[in-house]
Each structure stands twice: as structure tokens, then as C-alpha cells.
C-alpha positions in Angstrom: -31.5 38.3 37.3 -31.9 36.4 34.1 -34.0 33.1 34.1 -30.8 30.8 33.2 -28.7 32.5 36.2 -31.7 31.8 38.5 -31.3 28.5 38.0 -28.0 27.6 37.7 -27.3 29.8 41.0 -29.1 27.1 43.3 -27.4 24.2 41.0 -24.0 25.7 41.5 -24.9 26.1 45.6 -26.3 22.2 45.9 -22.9 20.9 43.9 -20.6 23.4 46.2 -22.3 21.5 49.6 -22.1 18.5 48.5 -18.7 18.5 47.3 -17.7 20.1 50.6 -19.1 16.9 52.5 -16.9 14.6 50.5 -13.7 13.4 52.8 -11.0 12.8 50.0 -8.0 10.9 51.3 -4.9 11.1 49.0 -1.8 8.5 49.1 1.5 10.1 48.0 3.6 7.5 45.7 6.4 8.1 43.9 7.5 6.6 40.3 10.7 6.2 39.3 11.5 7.4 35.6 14.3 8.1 33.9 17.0 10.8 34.7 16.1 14.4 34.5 12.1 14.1 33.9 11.4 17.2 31.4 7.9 17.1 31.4 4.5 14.7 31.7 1.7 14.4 29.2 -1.7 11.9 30.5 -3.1 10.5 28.1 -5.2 7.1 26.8 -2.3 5.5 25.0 -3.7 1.7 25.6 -7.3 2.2 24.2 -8.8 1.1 27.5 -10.3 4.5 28.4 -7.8 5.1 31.4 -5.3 7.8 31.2 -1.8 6.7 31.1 1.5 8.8 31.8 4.8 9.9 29.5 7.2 11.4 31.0 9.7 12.9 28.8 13.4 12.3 30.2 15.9 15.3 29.0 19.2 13.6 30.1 18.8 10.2 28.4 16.5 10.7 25.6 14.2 8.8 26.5 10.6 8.3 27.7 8.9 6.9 30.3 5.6 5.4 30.3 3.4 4.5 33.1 -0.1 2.7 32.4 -3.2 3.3 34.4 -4.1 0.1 36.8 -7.5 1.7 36.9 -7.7 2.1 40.6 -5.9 5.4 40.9 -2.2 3.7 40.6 0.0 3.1 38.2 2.2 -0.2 36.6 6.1 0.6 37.2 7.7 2.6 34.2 8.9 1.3 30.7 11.6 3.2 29.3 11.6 4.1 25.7 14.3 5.7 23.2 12.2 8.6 21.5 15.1 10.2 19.5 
């Protein structure tokens, strides 16, 4: 075995345990958006290094954005012409 491979092997083994500990409880919550939701990009769109939604709405030409409240929610939708 390569020197690199010898280590990373126990490093990969220690981060696999310990993320098998973890208990992870998930909340599902919907958000409305517009009619006919196409497709959803994340991305940091207010500059305050949390990822916001778009959702791009087929039927109505239209977007739909959703900003990050920074505790794993997100503020109600804002619906925006884009064409």
C-alpha cells in the first residue's frame, strides 16, 4: 500500500464512525411557489453567505425566490417576472 493510502484509510474509517453516531432529525416543510415549478437553483443571492432558493415557474413565467433564515428554513416566496 502506498504511504498516502495508509493514511488516509484510518482517516476515512474515524470520519465513517463518527458520522454514523450522529442522530440527524429532518422536518418536512413545504413552500409554496408559483404554478408549475420547472426547476430550483441554491445559491447566495443576498451576499450573506447563506444559500438561497430560485425556483423557476414554467406556467407563469416567473420566479420564485426563497431566502435562507439561517437556521435550516426558509422566508415565504417572492414572485418575480423573469421574461
Amino acid at each position: 500500500m502506498r504511504p498516502r493510502f495508509q493514511v488516509l484509510l484510518p482517516l476515512l474509517l474515524l470520519m465513517s464512525t463518527l458520522a454514523s453516531a450522529q442522530n440527524f432529525t429532518f422536518k418536512d416543510t413545504d413552500y409554496p411557489v408559483g404554478p408549475d415549478p420547472l426547476s430550483i437553483k441554491s445559491a447566495d443571492l443576498t451576499g450573506d453567505g447563506k444559500s438561497d432558493l430560485v425556483v423557476v415557474n414554467s406556467a407563469s413565467n416567473r420566479i420564485s425566490v426563497l431566502r435562507n433564515n439561517g437556521n435550516g428554513t426558509f422566508h415565504r416566496a417572492r414572485v418575480r417576472h423573469w421574461c
